[in-house]
TIDREN-545586 format. One line per field, with one value per residue: residue number from 1; x, y, z negated of N, C-alpha, C in turn. Coordinates in steps of 0.02 Angstrom, whole numbers, plus 50000, padded with zeros to 5 digits. Example, Ala and Ser with C-alpha at 12.3 -4.5 7.8 and 13.67 -1.06 7.14 Angstrom:
# residues 2
seq = (1	2);
n_xx = (50660	50642);
n_yy = (49716	49888);
n_zz = (49610	49646);
ca_xx = (50615	50684);
ca_yy = (49775	49947);
ca_zz = (49610	49643);
c_xx = (50660	50645);
c_yy = (49835	50002);
c_zz = (49610	49606);
//
This chain:
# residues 144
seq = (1	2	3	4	5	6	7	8	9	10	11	12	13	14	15	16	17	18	19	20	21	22	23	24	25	26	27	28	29	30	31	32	33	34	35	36	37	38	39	40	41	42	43	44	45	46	47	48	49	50	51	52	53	54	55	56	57	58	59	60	61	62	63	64	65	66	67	68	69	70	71	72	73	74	75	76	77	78	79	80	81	82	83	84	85	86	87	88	89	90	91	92	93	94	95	96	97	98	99	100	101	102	103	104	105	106	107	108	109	110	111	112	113	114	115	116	117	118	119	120	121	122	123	124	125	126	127	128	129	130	131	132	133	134	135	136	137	138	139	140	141	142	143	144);
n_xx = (50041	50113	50088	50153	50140	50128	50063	49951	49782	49621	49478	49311	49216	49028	48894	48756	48599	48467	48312	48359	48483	48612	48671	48767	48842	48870	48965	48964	49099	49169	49231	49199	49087	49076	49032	49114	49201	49200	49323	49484	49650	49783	49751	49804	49821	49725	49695	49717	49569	49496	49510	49440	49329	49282	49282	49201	49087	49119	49093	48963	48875	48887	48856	48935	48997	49170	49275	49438	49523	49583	49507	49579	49671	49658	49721	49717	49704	49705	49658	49725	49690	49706	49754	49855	49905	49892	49961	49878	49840	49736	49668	49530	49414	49274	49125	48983	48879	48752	48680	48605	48648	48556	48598	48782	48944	48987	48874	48793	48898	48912	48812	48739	48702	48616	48666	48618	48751	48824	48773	48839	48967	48978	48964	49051	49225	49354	49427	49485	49432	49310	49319	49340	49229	49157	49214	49179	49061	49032	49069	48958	48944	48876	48697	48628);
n_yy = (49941	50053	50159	50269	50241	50265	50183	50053	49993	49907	49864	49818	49769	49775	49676	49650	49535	49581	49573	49547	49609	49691	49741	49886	49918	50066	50173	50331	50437	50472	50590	50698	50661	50592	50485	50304	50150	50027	50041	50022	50002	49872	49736	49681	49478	49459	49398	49481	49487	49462	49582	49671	49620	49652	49789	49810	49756	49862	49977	49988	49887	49771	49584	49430	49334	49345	49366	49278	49305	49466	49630	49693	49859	50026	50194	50337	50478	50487	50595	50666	50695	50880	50904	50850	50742	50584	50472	50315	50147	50061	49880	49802	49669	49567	49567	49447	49519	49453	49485	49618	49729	49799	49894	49950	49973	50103	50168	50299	50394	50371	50355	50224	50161	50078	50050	50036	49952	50031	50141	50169	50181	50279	50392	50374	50445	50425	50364	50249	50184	50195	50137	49983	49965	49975	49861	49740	49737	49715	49578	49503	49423	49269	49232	49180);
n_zz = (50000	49983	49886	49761	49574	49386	49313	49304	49301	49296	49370	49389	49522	49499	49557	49645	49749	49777	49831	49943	49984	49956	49825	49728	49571	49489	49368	49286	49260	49109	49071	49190	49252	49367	49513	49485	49472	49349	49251	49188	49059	49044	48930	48809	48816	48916	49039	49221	49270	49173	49101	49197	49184	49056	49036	49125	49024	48930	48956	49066	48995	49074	49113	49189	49330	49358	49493	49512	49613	49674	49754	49809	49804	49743	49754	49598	49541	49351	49259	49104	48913	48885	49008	49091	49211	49292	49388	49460	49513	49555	49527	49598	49569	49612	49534	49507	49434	49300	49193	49092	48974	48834	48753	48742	48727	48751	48805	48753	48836	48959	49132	49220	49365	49499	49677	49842	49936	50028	50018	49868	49912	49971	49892	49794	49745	49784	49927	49964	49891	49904	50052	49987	49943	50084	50147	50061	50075	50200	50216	50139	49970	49971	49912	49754);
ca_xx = (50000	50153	50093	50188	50113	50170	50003	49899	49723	49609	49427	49263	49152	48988	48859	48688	48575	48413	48287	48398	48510	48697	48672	48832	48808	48947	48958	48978	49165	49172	49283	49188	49025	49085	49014	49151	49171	49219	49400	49553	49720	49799	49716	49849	49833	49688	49719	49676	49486	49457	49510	49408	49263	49285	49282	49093	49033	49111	49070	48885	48840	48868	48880	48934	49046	49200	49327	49497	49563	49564	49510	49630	49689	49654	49751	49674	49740	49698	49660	49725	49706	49765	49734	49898	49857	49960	49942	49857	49819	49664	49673	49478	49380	49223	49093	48936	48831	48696	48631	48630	48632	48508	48623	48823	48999	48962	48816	48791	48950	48890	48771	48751	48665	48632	48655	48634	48817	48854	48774	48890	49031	48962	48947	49137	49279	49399	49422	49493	49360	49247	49342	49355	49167	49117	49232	49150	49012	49036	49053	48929	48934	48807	48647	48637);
ca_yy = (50000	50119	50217	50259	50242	50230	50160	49995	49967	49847	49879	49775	49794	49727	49671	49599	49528	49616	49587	49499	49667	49686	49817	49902	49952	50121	50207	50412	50456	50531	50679	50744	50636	50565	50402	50286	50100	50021	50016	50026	49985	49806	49731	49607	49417	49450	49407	49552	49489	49475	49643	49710	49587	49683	49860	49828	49766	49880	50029	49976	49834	49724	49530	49392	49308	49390	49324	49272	49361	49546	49619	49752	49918	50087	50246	50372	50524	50491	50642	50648	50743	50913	50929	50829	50705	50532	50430	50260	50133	50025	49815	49777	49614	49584	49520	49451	49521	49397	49502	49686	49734	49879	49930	49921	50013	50181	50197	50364	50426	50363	50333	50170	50150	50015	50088	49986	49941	50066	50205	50163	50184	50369	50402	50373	50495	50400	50356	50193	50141	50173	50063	49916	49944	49928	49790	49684	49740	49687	49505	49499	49331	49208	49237	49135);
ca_zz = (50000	49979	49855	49685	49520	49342	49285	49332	49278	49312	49387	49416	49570	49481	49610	49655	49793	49748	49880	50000	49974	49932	49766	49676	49523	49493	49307	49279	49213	49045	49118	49258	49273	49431	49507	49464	49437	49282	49261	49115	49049	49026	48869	48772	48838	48952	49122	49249	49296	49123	49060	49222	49137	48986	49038	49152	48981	48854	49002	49089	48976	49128	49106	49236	49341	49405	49529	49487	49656	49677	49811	49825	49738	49762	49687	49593	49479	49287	49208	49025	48871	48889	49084	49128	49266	49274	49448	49433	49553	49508	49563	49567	49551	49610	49461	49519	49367	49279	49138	49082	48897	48847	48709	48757	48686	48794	48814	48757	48844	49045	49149	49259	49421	49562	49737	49911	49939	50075	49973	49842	49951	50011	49823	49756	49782	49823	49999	49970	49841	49963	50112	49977	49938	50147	50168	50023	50109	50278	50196	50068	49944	49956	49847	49714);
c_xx = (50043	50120	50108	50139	50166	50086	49958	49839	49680	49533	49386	49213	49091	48937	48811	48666	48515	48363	48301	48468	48561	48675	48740	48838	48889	48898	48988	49058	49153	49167	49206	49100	49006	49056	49090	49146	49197	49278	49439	49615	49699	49766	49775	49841	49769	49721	49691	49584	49460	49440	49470	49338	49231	49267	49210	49080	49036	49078	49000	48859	48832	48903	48876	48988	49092	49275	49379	49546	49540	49542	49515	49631	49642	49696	49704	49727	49696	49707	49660	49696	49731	49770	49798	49859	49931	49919	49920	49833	49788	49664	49593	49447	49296	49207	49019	48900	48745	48669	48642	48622	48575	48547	48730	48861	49008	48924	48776	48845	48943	48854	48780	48679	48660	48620	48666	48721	48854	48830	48818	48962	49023	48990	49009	49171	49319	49383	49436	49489	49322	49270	49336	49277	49122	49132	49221	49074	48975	49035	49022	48931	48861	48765	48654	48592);
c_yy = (50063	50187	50205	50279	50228	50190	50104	49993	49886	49858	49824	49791	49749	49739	49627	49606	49535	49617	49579	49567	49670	49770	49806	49940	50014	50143	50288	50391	50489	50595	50723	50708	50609	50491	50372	50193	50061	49994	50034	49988	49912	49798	49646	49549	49422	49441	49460	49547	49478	49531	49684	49685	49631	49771	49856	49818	49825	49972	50052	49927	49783	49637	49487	49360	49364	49363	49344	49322	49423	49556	49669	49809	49976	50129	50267	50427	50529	50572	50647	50699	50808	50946	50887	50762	50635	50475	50355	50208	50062	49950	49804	49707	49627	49547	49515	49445	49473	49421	49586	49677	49816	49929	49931	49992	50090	50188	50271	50415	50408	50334	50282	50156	50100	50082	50028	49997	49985	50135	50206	50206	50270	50400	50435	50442	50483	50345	50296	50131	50142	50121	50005	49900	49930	49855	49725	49702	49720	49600	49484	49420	49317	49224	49164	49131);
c_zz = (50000	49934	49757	49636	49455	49288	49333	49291	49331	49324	49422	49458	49544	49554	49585	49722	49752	49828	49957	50033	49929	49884	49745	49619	49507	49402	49333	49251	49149	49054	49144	49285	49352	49440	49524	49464	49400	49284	49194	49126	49042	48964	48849	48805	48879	49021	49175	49269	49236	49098	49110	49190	49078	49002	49080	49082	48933	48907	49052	49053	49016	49093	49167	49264	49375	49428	49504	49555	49667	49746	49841	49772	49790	49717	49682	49524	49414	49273	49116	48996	48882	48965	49118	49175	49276	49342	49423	49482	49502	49559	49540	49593	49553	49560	49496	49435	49364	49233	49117	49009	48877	48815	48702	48745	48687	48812	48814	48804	48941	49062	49208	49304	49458	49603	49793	49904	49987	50065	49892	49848	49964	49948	49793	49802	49806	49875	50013	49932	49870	50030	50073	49968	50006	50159	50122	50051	50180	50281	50149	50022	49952	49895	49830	49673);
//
């Protein structure tokens, strides 16, 4: 991908077939109230599709399966504390979600949407969060 970072996270594309319809569900940012989709730092002995596992639930209350391969990065500039800004490129995992929670870790702190999968993509800011959200789009998984 050629592009430098000193930061990796780890991000889950949660999804559904709703009506014979590829949905993506995106969360607000804290920051800026941007549509976003649920991503963070390494988390101790998790492996990376867990700790993206972990950040849909503790971030939309999302539960479900979520693949062991990524299915690609994107950068994106972290805004810290303070206004400094620290580059970050995000490895995400799709999760086909199986349950929502009504009541989940942030809840008060963002809001969580479904959008068709190619309004999704319009949605995001970054340009190559939106290419990874057509091209899981262009092959949708098998309902289940």
């Amino acid at each position: 991908m050629g592009v430098k970072s000193d930061g990796v996270q780890y991000g889950a594309l949660p999804w559904r077939i709703k009506d014979g319809d590829l949905q993506v569900l995106l969360v607000t940012s804290r920051d800026t109230g941007r549509w976003v989709i649920p991503k963070g730092w390494p988390m101790g002995n998790l492996a990376p599709h867990q700790a993206a596992a972990l950040e849909a639930f503790e971030e939309a209350g999302l539960l479900g399966e979520t693949d062991v391969q990524s299915l690609g990065a994107y950068p994106y500039d972290k805004r810290l504390k303070g206004g400094a800004v620290r580059p970050c490129v995000v490895e995400v995992f799709a999760m086909r979600v199986t349950r929502h929670k009504r009541v989940w870790p942030e809840k008060l702190q963002r809001r969580r949407s479904w959008f068709a999968a190619l309004d999704a993509a319009d949605r995001v800011d970054e340009p190559e969060l939106a290419d990874l959200i057509r091209a899981f789009a262009e092959t949708p998984p098998p309902a289940q």
